[in-house]
N, C-alpha and C positions, 0 to 999 in steps of 0.2 A: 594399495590397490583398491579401487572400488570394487564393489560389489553391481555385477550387469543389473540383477534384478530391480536395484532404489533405481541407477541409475536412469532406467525405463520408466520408473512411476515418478522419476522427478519431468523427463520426457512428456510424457502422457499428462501430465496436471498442466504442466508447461502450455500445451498443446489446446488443452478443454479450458484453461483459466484465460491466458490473454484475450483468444478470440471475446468470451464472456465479459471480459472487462471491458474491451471498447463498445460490447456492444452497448452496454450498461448505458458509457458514456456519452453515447448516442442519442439514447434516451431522456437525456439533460436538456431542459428549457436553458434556451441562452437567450435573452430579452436580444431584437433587433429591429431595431423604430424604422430602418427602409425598409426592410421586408413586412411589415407589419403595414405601414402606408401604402406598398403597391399591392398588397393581397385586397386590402379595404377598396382599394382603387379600381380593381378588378372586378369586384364583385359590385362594386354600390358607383351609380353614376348619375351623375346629371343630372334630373329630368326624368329619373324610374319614379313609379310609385314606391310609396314611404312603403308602404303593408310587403314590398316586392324585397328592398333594400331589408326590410329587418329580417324576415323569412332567409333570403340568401348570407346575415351575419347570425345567426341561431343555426345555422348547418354548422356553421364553425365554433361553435361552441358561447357564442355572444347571447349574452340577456338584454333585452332593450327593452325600456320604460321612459312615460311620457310622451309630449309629444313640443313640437316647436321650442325647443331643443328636443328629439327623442334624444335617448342616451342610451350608448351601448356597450355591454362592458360586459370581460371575461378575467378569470383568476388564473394564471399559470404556479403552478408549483415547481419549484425548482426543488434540486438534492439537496440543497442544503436547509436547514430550516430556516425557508422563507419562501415569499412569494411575490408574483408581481402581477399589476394591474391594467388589463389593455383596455384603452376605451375610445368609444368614437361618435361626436355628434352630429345630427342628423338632423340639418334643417330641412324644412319645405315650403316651400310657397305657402302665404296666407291664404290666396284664391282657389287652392287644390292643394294636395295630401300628394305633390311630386318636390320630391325632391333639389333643392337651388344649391346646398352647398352639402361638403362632407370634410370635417372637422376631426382628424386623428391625432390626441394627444400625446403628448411623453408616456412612454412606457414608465410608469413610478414601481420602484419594488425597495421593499420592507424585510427586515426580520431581522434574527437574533447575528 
């Protein structure tokens, strides 16, 4: 015969641990190059000024440096030990500081 009482506290862990676990896994960077193309896409277009397009990829966590290529790039950490690298170039017009093309690389990720 069990005993009610474990049984309950096996219940109750049961209860407080799965929910906890997926939220965990939730929380996991999973690299995903369309989603990462139409977010860039969204935010950076055309014809915006450059100073516009980097401002709106530094909300999202991008550093951009340079210029004609600028170059924009962010470090995701994933659970495991390692990381991956998003990055996106940023041309513009010789004649003005607007942007002609936008350049979304391969997601590259590294580690042990």
């Amino acid at each position: 015969m069990t005993n009610p009482e474990s049984y309950w506290d096996k219940c109750v862990r049961t209860v407080i641990c799965v929910p906890l676990f997926c939220l965990a896994l939730t929380a996991c960077y999973v690299p995903n190059q369309e989603q990462l193309v139409r977010s860039v896409h969204e935010k950076v277009t055309i014809g915006m000024p450059v100073a516009t397009a980097v401002s709106a990829l530094g909300v999202d966590g991008f550093a951009c440096s340079g210029d004609t290529p600028t170059d924009c790039s962010r470090i995701k950490q994933r659970l495991l030990p390692s990381s991956c690298i998003e990055r996106v170039q940023l041309y513009s017009d010789p004649d003005s500081t607007l942007i002609r093309r936008v350049v979304v690389s391969p997601i590259s990720c590294a580690g042990l």
